[in-house]
N, C-alpha and C positions, 0 to 999 in steps of 0.2 A: 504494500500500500504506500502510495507517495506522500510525503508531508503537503502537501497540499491537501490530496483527500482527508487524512487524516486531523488536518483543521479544520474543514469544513464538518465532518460527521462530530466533532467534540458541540458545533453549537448548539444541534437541538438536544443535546445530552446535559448541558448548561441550561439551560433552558425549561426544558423539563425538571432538574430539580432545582429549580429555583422557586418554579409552579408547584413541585409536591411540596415542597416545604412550607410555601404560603398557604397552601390549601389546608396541609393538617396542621398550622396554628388556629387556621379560620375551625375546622372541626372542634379541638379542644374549647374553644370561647364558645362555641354554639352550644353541645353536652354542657358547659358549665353553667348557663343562660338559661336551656331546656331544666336542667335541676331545680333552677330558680323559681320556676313557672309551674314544674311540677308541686313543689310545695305551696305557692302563691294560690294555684288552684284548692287546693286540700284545704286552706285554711279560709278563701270563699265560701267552700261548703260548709263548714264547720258553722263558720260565721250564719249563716243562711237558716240553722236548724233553729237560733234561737227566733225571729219573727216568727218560724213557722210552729213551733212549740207554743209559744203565742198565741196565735189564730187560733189553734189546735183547743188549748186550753183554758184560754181566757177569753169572758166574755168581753164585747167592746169592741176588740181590736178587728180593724178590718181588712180584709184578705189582701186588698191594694200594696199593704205591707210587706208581703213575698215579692211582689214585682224591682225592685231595685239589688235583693242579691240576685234573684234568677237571670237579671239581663246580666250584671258581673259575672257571673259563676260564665252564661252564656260567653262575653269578652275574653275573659282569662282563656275559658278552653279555644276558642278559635286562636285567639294569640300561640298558647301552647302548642296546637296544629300545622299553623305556619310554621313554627318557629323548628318543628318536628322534620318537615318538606324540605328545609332550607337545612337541615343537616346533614337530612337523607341524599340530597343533591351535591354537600359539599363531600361528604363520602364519595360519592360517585366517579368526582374530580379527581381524589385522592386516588384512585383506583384507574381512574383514565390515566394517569403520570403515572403513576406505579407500573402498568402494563405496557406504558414507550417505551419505560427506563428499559423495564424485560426485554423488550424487542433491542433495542440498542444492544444490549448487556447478550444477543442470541439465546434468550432463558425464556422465551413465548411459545413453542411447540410444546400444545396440549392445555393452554390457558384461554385457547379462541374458540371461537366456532369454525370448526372441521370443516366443516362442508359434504362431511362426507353421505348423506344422503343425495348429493347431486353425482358420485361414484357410478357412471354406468359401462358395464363390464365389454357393450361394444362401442363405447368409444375408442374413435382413430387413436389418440392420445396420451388421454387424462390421466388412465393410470401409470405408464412410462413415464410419464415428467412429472410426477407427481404431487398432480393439481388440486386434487382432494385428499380430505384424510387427514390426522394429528403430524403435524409437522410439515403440513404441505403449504402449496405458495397459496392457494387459497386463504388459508388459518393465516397465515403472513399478513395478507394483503385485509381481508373483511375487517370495516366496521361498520355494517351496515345493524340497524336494530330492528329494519321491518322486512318479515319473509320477502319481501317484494324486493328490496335494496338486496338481499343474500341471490335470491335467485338470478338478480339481474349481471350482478356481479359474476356468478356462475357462468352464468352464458356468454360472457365476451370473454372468459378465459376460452371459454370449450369450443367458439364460435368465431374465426375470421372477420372483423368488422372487413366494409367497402373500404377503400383509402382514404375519402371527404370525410367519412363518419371518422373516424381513426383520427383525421387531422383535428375533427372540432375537440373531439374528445382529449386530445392535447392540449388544447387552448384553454378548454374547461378545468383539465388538471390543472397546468399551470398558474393560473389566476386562484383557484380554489390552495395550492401548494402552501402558501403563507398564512392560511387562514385559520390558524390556530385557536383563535378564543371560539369562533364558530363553533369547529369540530368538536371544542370541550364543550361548548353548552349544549348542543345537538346531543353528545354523549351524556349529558347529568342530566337531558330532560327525560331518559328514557329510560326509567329501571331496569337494572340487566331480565334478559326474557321477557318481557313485555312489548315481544313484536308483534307486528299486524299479519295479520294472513290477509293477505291479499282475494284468493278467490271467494273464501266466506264472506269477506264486507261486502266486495262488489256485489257478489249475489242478493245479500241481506238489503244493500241500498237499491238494488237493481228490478226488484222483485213487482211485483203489481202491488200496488194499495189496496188493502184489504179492506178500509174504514173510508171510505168519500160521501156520505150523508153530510150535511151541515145540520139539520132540524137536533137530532140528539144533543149536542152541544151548547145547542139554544137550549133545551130541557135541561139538562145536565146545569148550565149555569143557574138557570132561573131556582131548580130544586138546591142548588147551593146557595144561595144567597138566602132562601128560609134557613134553613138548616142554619149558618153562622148567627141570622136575627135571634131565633129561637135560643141558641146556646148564650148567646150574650146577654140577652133576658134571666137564663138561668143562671149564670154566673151570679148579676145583678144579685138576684134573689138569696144566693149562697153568700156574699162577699156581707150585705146589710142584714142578713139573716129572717127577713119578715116578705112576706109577697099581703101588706095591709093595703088598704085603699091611699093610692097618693104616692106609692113608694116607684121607686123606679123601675122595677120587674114589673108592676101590677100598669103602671103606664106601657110598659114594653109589649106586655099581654093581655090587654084589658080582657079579654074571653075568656081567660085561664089558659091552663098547660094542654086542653086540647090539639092547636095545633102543631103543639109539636109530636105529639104520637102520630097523627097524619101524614108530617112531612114523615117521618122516620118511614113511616110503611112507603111510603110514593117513593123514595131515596130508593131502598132497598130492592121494591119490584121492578124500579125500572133499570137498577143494576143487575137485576136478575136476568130480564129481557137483552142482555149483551153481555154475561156472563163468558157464553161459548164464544163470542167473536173478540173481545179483548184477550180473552187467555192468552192465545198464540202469538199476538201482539208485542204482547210486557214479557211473552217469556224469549221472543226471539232477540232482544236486544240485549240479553245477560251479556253475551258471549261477547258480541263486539263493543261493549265498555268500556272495559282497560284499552282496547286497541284504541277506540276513537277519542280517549283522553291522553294518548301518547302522539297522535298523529296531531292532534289540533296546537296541543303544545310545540311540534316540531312545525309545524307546518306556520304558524305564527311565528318563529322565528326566522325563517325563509322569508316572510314576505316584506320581512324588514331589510333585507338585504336591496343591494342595485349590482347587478352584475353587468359586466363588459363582453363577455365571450359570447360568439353567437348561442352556443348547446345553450351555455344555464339562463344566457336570457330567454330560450326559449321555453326552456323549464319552468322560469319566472312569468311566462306569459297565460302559459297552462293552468296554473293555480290563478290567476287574478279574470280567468275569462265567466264571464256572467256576473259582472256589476260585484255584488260582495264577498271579502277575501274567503276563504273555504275556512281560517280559524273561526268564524265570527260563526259561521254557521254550523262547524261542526260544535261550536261553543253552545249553542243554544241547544242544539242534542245533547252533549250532556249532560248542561244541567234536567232538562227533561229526564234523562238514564238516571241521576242523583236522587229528583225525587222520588221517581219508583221505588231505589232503592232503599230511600228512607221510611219506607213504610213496613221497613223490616221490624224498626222500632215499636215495641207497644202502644206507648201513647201517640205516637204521629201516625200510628196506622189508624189508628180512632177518629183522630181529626180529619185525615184523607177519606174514609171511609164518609163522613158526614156532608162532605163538598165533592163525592162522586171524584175522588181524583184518579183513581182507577182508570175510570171509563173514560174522562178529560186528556190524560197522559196517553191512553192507548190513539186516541183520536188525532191527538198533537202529534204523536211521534208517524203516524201516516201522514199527516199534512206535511210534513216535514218533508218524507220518502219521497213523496209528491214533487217535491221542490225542487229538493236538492240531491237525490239518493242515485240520480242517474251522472253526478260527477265522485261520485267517490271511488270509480275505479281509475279516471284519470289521474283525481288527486295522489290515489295510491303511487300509480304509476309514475309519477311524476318526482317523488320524494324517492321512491325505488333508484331511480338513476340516476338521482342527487347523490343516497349517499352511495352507489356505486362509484361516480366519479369523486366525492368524498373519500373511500378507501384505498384510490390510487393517489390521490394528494398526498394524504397520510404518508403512503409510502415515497413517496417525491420530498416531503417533508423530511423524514429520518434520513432518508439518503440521498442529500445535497449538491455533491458530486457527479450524480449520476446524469446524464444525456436521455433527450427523448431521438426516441430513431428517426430515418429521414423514411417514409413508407413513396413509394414511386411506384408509379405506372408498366406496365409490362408485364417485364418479366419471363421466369421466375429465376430471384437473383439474390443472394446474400452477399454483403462485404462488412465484417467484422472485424473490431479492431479490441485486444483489452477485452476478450468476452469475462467473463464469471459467470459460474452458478449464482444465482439470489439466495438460497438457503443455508449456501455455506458462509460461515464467517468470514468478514472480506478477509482477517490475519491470516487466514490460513487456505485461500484462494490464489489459484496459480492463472494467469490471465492466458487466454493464446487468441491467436488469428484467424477466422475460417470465412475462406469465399468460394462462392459458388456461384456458377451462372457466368455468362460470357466466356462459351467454350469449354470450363471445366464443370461437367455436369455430376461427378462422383467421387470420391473422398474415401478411398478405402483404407481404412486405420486397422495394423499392426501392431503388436506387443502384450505383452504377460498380463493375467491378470491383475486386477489393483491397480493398474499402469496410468489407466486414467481414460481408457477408452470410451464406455459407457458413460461416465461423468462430463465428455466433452459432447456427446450429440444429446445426452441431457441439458447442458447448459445451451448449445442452440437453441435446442427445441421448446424449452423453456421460457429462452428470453423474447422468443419467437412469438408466442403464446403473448406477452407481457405489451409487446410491441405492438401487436392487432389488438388487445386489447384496450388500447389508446395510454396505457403507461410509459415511464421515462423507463429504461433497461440498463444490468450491470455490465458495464463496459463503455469503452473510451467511444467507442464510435459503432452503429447498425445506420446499414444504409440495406434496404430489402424491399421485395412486389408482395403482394399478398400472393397469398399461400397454404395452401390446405396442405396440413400435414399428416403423412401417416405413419406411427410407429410400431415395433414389434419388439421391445424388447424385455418387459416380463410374461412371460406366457404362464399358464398351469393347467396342470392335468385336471381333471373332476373327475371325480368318483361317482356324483351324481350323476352326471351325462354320459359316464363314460367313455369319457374321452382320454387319451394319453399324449404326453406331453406332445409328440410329436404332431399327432393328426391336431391339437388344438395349435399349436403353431401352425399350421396352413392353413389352416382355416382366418386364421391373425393377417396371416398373409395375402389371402385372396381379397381381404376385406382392404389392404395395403393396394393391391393392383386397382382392384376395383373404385377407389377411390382414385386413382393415378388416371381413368379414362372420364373423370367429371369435369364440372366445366373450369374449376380453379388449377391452377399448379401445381403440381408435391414436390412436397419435401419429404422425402421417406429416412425414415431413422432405422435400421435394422443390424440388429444384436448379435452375432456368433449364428445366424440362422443356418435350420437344419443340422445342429448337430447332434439329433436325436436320429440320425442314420449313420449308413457305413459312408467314408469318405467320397467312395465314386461317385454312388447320388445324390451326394452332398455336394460335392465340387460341381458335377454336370448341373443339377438343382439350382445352386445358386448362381451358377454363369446364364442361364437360361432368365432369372425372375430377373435380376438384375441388367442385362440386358436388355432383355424388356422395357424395363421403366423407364432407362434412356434413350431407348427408341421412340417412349412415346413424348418426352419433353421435359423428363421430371428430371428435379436436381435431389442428393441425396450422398448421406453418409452410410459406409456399413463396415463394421468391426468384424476382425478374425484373426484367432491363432494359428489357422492353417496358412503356415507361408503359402503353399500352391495357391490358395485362391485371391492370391495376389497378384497370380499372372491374368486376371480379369481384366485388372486396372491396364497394363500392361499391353494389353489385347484391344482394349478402349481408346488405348491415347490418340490424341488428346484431350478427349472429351470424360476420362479419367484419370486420377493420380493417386499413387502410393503417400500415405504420410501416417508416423507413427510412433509411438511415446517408446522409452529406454527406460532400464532397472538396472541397478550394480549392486552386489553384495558388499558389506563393508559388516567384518567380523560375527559371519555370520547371518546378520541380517538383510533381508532384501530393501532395497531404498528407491525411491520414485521421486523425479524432479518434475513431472506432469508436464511437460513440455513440448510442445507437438511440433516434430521435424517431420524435413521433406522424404522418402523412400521409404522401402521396407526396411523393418527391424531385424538388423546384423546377426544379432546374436538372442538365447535364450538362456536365461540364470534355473531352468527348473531345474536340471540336476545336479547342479550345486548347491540350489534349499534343500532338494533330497536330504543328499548327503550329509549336510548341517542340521539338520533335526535327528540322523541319527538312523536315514533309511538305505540299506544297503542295495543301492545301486550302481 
């Protein structure tokens, strides 16, 4: 690593703890504050028993008395609530910097999200360069918090962008790169696992309106507005204790308490008459709750933004289309979702109960679907690709040093300058050069294992990946066409399919050709193939597939210990060439400088390790 890289990757490491350190002073003062508040509350209520001891037991006193602790006791806990959010959130922080530093420090494989449900076993790639899974570039790269940002993210690793899209997607990194305080509150707004599913909201918001009557609503209020009269009359009566001639309940109710037993029955029956059609209502909005008070928070933080790059301004165009921003209205969902669910509560289920809020809620929360339920799959979608292009910033962020490639027309062509693998620590990354296209269309690599073979058309293939995906890549310089890539280099047997190693290797392979005749480029990556046979059909085998593929236009690397099948390259020139890593024993031990020279490899150290372990040959 050059002193120069090396000063540039020390800032966000500076930086970040300079953020955890402020953040967990801010935690300690908050727990210390929250204590405060928690005893401040206790001793409200304490406070509060004696008026009601009062009312309770002495005549005279009247009930109005409980009203100035109960609005306290009410202020204190909302105080303490906030003040609960705001800790919860600065935790969050603290764990956002804690989890850089990891990444910086290469101590985050198996602290992220895997990905490994988007793992699928015929993919051209994914599991060769190891894009999903605990410790993959995936787990590196996500900080998305909604399924929709996770999967979106998935798919332009697994997926070739066009070149324009690739280019905006650069643009949008870049501008997003610096934007640090962003990515942290976007991170604290969203409790860990409390992402959105994308296809259930869309659905939920997308659905027909089940409730479009207006008349109900008009009944429903008119039977609430008795019902509140009524109860306020009986308060009256309980708080002065007398319903005499002159008092204030007996003016509330000059008929008597009759109608309130009326209103109660009319309330009830005609909550009864929509019992069956509110259910399904109030019960389908459980599930998308927490999601649409994570999105509206996030999505209110976006609209505060002004962005410059064509993508996120278009991102930003998506959320602001139809007059009111999509927090304001996902805001009014959930305070509707709120009160539903405050009628979990005893007594506020009684008062809901008495002003028909049941039936009001269910009707509000269709008006609403009505409205607005057929943008919340854009809204999703929109925040989805935000934070996809958010988790390549992130990564442009920690690694400062790093170049976005130059993606060009044609094709299909690589020139690489300084590559790396991304998963390996840069200290302990060996850099080389690989070009392809313009004449040399194959790269057959020789030498031992461990030597660094499979690790150099991993790191192509990889950064390859990184590079369509609209990210900056490790190494000095990628200049490349788009390119569908196919590789073959862990294969397995099944037991369940039974298959064995070999026949599941061509099968790997056909799916290799067969991509090689679509409409994009290959770049075919392939392993030591075929040597699950005897050498002749192994050698004939692979001059045959190989051949092949440069017949039909593809550029591509393939590793092998069999010197003979380096007389391919050999047979190709020049539209092929020999290049190949070296090993020397030193006291025993075998030793790798990972360095990729030109021809085939001279010599082989195996029966020298033999012999130094101790095996007589």
């Amino acid at each position: 690593m050059t002193d120069r890289r090396k000063q540039l990757d020390r800032e966000p490491r500076r930086v970040y703890e300079q953020r955890l350190e402020q953040r967990r002073r801010s935690t300690s003062r908050l727990r210390a504050a929250e204590r405060r508040l928690s005893w401040a509350r206790l001793l409200v209520f304490v406070a509060g028993l004696v008026p009601l001891w009062a009312v309770l037991f002495r005549d005279g006193l009247s009930a109005w008395w409980l009203l100035p602790p109960v609005l306290a006791f009410i202020a204190v806990a909302r105080a303490h609530e906030r003040l609960i959010r705001r800790r919860e959130r600065m935790e969050r922080a603290v764990t956002f910097y804690e989890r850089g530093l990891a990444r910086l420090d290469h101590r985050w494989a198996g602290h992220g999200r895997s990905g490994e449900e988007f793992q699928d076993p015929d993919h051209p790639y994914a599991a060769d360069l190891d894009l999903f899974g605990t410790g993959s570039l995936y787990e590196l790269l996500c900080a998305a918090r909604t399924r929709t940002g996770e999967r979106t993210l998935a798919h332009w690793l697994g997926t070739p962008g066009e070149p324009e899209v690739v280019r905006e997607r650069q643009q949008a990194v870049e501008e997003l790169r610096d934007a640090l305080d962003l990515r942290e509150e976007l991170a604290v707004l969203a409790a860990e696992g409390a992402g959105v599913d994308p296809d259930g909201l869309t659905a939920w918001g997308e659905s027909p309106p089940r409730l479009t009557e207006r008349w109900p609503v008009v009944v429903a209020a008119v039977l609430a507005a008795v019902n509140l009269y009524t109860l306020f009359a009986l308060f009256s009566w309980f708080a002065n204790g007398t319903y005499a001639p002159g008092s204030l309940a007996a003016r509330l109710l000059p008929v008597g308490f009759g109608p309130i037993v009326l209103a109660i029955l009319a309330s009830m029956g005609f909550m009864a008459l929509f019992l069956r059609r509110i259910a399904p209502v109030l019960g389908a909005v459980d599930r998308p709750y927490r999601e649409l008070r994570t999105l509206s928070a996030t999505l209110a933080r976006l609209e505060r933004e002004r962005f410059r790059s064509p993508r996120l301004s278009a991102l930003r165009a998506a959320l602001e289309a139809e007059g009111r921003p999509p927090s304001s209205r996902i805001g009014r969902l959930a305070v509707l979702i709120e009160l539903k669910d405050a009628q979990r509560n005893m007594i506020f289920a009684k008062l809901g109960l008495s002003v028909l809020l049941p039936l009001q809620l269910a009707f509000a929360l269709e008006r609403w679907r009505g409205a607005s339920g057929h943008s919340v799959g854009r809204w999703v979608e929109a925040l989805g690709e935000f934070e996809a292009l958010s988790s390549l910033a992130r990564f442009a962020y920690e690694n400062p040093g790093l170049p976005f490639p130059e993606i060009v027309d044609g094709g299909p062509s690589i020139e690489a300058e300084g590559l790396e693998h991304p998963l390996i620590p840069a200290d302990r990354c060996v850099a080389n050069d690989v070009r392809l296209g313009d004449g040399v269309q194959l790269l057959l690599i020789s030498g031992s294992n461990m030597s660094g073979k499979s690790t150099l058309m991993r790191t192509v293939g990889v950064n390859i990946a990184l590079a369509l995906a609209g990210a900056p890549i490790r190494g000095r310089r990628l200049r490349l066409s788009r390119l569908a890539i196919g590789a073959c280099m862990r294969v397995q047997d099944s037991l369940q399919e039974g298959l064995s190693h070999f026949y599941a290797e061509i099968k790997r392979l056909k799916r290799v050709v067969d991509l090689g005749r679509g409409p994009l480029p290959l770049l075919f990556l392939l392993d030591e193939i075929l040597h699950g046979t005897n050498s002749h059909d192994r050698r004939v085998g692979a001059e045959a597939l190989i051949r092949g593929l440069v017949d039909r236009g593809a550029i591509g690397m393939v590793t092998t210990h069999d010197l003979a099948l380096a007389r391919i390259a050999d047979e190709l020139s020049p539209q092929a060439a020999n290049v190949h890593f070296e090993d020397h024993l030193e006291d025993g031990k075998i030793v790798f400088d990972y360095r990729l020279r030109e021809g085939v490899v001279q010599k082989s150290n195996a029966l020298e390790l033999m012999r130094a372990v101790g095996l007589d040959v």
